[in-house]
DSSP file (Angstrom, degrees, kcal/mol; ACC not computed):
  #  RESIDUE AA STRUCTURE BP1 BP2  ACC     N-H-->O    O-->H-N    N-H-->O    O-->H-N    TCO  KAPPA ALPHA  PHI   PSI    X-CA   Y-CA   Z-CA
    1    1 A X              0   0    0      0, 0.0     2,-0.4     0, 0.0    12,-0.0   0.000 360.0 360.0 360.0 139.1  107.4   98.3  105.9
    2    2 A X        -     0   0    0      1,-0.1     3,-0.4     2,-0.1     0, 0.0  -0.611 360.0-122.4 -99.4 129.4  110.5   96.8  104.2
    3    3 A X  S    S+     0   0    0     -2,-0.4     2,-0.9     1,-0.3    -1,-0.1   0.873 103.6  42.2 -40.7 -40.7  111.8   98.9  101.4
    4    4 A X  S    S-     0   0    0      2,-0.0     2,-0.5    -3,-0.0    -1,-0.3  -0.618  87.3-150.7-107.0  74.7  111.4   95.9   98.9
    5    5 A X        -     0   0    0     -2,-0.9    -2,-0.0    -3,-0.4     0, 0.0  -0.419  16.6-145.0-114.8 171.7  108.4   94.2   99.5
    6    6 A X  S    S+     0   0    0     -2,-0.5    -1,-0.2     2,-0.0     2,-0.1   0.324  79.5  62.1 -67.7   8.9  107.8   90.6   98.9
    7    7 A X  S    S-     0   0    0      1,-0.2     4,-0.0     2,-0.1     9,-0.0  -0.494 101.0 -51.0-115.5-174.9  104.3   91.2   97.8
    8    8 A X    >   -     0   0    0     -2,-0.1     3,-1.2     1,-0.1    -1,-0.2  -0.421  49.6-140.6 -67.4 140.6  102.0   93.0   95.2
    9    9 A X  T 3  S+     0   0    0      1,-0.2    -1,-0.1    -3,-0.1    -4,-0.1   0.895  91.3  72.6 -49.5 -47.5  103.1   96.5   95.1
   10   10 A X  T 3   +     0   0    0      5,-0.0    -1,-0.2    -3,-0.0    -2,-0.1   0.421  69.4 125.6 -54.3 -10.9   99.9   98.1   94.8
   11   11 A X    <   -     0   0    0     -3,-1.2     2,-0.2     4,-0.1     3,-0.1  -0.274  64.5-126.0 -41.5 152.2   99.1   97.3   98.7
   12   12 A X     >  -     0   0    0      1,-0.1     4,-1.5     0, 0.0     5,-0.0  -0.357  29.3-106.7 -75.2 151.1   98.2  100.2  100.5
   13   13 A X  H  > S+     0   0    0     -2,-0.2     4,-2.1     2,-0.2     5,-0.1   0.984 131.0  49.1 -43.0 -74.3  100.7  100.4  103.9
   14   14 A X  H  > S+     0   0    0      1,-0.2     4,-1.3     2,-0.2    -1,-0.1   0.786 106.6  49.4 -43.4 -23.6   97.0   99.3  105.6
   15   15 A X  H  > S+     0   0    0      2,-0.2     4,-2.1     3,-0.1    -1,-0.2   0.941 114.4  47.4 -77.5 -67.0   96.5   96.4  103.0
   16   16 A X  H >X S+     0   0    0     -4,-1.5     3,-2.9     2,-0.2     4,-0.6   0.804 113.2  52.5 -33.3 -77.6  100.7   95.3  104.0
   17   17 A X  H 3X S+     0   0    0     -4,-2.1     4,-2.3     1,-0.3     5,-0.3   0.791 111.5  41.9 -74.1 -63.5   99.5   95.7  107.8
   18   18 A X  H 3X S+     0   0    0     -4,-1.3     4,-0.8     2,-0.2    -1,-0.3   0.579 108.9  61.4 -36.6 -28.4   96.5   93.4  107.5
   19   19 A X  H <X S+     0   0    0     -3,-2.9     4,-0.5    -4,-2.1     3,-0.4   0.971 112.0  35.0 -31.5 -85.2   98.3   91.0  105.5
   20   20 A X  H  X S+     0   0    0     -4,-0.6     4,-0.7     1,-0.2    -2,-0.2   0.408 111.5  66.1 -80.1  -7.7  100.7   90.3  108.1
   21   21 A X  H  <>S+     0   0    0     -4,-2.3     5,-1.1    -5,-0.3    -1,-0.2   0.895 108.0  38.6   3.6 -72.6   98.1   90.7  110.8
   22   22 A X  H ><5S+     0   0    0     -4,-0.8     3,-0.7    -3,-0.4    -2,-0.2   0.759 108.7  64.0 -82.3 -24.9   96.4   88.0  109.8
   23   23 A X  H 3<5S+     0   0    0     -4,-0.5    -1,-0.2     1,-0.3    -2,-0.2   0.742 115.1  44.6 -59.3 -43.9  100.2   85.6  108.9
   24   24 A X  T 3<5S-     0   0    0     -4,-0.7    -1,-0.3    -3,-0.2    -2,-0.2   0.090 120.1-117.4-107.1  39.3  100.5   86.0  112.3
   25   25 A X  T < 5 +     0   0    0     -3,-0.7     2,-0.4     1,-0.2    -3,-0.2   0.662  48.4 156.6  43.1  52.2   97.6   85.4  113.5
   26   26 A X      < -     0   0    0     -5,-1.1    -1,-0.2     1,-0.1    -2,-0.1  -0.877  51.5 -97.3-121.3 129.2   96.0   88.1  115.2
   27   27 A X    >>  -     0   0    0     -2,-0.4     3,-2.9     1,-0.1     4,-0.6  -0.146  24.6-124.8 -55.5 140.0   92.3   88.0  115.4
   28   28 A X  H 3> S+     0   0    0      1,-0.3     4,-1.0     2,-0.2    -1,-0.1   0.737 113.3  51.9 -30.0 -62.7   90.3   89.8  113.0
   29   29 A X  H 34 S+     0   0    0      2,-0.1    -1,-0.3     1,-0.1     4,-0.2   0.566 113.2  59.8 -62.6 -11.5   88.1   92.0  115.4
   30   30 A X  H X4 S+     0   0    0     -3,-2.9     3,-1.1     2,-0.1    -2,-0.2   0.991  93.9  63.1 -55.3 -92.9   91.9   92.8  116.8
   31   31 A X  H 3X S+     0   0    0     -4,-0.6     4,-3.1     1,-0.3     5,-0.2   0.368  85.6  56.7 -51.7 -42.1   93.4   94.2  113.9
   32   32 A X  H 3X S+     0   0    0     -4,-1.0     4,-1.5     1,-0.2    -1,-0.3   0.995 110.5  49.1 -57.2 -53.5   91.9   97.4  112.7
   33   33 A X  H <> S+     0   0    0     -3,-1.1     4,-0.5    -4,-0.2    -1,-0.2   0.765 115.1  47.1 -63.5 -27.9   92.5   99.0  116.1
   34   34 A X  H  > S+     0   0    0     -4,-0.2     4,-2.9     2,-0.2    -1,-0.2   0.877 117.9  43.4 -62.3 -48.3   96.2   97.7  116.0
   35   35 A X  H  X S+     0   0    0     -4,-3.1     4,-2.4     1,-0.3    -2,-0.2   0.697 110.4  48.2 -83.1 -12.0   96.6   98.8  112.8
   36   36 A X  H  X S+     0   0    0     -4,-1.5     4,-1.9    -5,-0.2    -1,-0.3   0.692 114.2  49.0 -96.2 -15.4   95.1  101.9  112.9
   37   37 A X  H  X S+     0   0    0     -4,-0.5     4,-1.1    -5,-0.3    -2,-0.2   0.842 110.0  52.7 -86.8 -23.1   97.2  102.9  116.3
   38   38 A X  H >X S+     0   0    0     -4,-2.9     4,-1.4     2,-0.2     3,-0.7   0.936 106.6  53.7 -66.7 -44.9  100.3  101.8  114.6
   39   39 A X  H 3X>S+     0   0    0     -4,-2.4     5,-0.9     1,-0.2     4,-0.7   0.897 111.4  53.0 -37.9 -46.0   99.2  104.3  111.5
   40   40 A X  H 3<5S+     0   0    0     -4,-1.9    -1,-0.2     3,-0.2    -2,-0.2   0.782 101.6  47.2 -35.4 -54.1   99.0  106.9  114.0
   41   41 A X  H <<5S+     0   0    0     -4,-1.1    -1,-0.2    -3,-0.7    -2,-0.2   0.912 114.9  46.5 -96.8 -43.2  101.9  107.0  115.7
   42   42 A X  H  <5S-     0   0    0     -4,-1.4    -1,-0.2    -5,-0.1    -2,-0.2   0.507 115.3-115.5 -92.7  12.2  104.0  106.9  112.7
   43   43 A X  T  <5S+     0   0    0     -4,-0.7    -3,-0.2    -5,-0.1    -2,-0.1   0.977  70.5 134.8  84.7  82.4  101.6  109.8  111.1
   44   44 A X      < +     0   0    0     -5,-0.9    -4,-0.2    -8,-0.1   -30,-0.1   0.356  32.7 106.8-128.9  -3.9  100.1  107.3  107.9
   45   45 A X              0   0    0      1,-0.3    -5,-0.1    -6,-0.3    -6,-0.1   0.357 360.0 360.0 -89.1  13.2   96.5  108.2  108.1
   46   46 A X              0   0    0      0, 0.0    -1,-0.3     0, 0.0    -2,-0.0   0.099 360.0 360.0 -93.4 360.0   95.7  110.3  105.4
């Protein structure tokens, strides 16, 4: 996540990652499980 970003502040990290999920065009039924393995690994899921 880029220190400054170019969108509303009030996303969530998960709101950002679905955002640009979807900007690049990774399918829908995709994305939660990407996004939730990427939270993971960098410890975001609380």
């Amino acid at each position: 996540m880029p220190d400054f970003s170019p969108v509303y502040e009030e996303l969530k990290v998960w709101e950002f990652l679905e955002l640009y999920a979807g900007a690049y065009g990774i399918e829908k039924n995709v994305r939660q499980t990407k996004i939730d393995a990427k939270l993971q690994r960098v410890n975001l899921t609380e």
